[in-house]
C-alpha positions in Angstrom: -8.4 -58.5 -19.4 -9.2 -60.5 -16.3 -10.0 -64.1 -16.0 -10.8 -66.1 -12.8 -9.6 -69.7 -13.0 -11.6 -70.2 -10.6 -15.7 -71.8 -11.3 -17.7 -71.6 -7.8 -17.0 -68.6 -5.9 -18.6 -68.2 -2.9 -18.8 -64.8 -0.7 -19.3 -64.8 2.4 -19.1 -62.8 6.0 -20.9 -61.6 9.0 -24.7 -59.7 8.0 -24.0 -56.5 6.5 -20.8 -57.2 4.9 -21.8 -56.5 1.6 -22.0 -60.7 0.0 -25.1 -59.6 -2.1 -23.4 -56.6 -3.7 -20.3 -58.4 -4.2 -21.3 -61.6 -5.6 -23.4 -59.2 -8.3 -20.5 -57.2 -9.2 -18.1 -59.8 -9.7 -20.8 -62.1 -11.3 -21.6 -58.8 -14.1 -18.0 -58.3 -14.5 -17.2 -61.9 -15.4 -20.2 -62.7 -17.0 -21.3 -65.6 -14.3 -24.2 -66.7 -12.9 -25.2 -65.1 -9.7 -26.8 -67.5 -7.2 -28.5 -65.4 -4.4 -30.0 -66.4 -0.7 -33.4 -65.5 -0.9 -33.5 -64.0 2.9 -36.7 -62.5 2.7 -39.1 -65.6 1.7 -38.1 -66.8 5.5 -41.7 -67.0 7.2 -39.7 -66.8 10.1 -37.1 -64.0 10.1 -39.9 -61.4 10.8 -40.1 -62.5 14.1 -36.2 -63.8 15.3 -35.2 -61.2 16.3 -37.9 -60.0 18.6 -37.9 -63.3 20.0 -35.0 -65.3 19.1 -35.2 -67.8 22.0 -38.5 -69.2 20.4 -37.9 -68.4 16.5 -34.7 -69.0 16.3 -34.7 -73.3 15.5 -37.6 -72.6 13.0 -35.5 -70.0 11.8 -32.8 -71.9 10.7 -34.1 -75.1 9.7 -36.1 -72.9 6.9 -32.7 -71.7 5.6 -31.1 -74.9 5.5 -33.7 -76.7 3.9 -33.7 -73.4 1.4 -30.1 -73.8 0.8 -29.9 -77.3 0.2 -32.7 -77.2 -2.1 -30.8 -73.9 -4.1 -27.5 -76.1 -4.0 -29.0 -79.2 -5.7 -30.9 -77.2 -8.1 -27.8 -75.0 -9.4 -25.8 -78.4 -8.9 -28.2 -80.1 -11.9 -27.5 -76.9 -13.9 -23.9 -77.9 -14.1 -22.4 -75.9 -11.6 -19.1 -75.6 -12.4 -19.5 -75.4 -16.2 -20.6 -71.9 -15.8 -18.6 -69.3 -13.7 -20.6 -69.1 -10.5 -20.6 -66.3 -7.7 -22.9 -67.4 -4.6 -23.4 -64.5 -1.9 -23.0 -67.4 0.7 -21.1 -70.4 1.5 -23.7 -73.9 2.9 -21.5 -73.7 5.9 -23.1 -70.5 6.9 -25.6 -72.4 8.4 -23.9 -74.1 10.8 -22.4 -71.1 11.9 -25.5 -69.7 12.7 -27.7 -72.3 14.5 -24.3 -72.5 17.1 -25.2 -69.3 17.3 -28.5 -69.8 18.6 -30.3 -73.2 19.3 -28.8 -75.1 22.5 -29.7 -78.9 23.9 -32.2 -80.5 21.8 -32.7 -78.0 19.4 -29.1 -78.1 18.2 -28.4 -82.0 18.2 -31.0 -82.1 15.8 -30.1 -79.2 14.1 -26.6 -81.3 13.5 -28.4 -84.8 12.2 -30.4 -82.4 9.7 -27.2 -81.2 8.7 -24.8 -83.5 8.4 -27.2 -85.8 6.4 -27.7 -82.4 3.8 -24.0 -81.3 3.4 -23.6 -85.1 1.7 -24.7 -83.6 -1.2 -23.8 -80.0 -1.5 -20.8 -78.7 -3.9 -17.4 -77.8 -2.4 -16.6 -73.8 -4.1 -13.0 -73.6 -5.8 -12.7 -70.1 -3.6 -14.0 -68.7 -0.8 -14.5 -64.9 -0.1 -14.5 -63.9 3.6 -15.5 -60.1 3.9 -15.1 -59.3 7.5 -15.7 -55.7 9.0 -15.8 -53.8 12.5 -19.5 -54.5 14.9 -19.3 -50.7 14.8 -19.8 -51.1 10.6 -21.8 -53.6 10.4 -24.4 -51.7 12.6 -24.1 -48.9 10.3 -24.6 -51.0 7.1 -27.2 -52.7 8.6 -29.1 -50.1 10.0 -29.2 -47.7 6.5 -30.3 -50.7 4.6 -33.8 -50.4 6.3 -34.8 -53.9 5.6 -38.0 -53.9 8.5 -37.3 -57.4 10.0 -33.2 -56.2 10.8 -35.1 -53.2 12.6 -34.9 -54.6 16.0 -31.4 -56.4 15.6 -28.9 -55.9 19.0 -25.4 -54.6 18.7 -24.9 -57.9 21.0 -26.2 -59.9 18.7 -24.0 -59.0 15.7 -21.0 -59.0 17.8 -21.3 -62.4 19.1 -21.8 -63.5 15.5 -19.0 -61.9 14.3 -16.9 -63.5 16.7 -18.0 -66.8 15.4 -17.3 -65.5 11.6 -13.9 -64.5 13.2 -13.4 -68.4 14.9 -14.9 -70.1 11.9 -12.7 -68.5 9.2 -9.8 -68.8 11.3 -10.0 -72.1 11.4 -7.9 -73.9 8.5 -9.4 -76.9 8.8 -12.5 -75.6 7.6 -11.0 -74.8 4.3 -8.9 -77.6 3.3 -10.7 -77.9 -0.1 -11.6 -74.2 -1.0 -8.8 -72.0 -1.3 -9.7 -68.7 0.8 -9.6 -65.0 0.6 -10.3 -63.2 3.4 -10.9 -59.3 2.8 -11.2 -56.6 5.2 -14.1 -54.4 4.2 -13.4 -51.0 7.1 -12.6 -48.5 4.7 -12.8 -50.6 1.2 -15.4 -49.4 -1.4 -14.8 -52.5 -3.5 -18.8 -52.1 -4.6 -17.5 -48.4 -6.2 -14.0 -49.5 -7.4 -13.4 -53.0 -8.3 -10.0 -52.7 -8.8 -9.4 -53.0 -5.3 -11.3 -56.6 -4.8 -9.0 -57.8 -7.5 -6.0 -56.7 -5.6 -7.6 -59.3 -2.9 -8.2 -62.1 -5.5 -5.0 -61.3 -7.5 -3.7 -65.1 -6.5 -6.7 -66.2 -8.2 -6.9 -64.0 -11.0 -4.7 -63.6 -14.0 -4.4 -61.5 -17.4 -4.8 -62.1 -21.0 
């Protein structure tokens, strides 16, 4: 049998990785608690990507106010007394308003952040999915979700690059440990054995 040794996992990646499905299987297989971005309940994100220029600050203030207030709530559930799998790391919303916002819009971005991430949980392990433009397209597109319908090719390549620079970056990770997992080609949601290949340093039998 498999035990992680691990408490707070978090998933993470590019959209269209596959965090959601991931952070479900592993949080079923172990018996954990599966905490979830709830995407969709963005007032925003309809409209970002037909116009990210003017959504785009709104966009992301929503998600990190969202996050914060999902941290602290899971954080007064006793986080790490229950095996947790998150489907994305607090940091992810950094990543993205670089991505976007510029001037004004970002300097305040950064005070709003760096006055949150006081109080947010550091994860034992970090899960970096990472996958081709070319495949994330794909994903994204046969997922159908209405407000990805009008997404750019451009856009999710520029983000990945920033994934790619972020995760890259070992600073970033001096307190997590950090598995990065390439998914071109990996059907980890049909075969788990090959995810635990990927977490093996983390994982071990009884």
């Amino acid at each position: 049998m498999y035990t992680l040794q691990s408490r707070y996992i978090t998933v993470e990646g590019a959209i269209g990785t596959g965090k959601t499905s991931l952070a479900l299987l592993l949080s079923s297989k172990y018996n954990g608690r599966a905490i979830l971005e709830v995407v969709e309940k963005n007032p925003f994100l309809p409209h970002f990507y037909d116009d990210i220029k003017n959504y785009a600050f709104l966009t992301k203030i929503f998600f990190l106010l969202s996050h914060y207030g999902q941290q602290v709530k899971t954080i007064r559930q006793d986080l790490f007394q229950q095996l947790s799998f998150a489907d994305y790391m607090f940091a992810k919303d950094r990543i993205f308003a670089h991505l976007t916002p510029s001037g004004s819009e970002l300097a305040m971005y950064e005070h709003f952040y760096k006055i949150v991430f006081r109080d947010i949980p550091v994860p034992n392990l970090t899960v970096y999915l990472k996958a081709s433009t070319g495949l994330l397209m794909k994903r994204i597109m046969s997922r159908g979700r209405s407000f990805e319908r009008n997404i750019s090719v451009r856009y999710i390549d520029r983000l990945n690059g920033y994934y790619e620079d972020y995760f890259s970056d070992q600073s970033n990770f001096l307190q997590t440990k950090l598995v990065t997992v390439n998914t071109d080609g990996l059907d980890f949601v049909g075969n788990l054995h090959n995810i635990r290949v990927y977490l093996s340093k983390d994982i071990g039998k009884r």
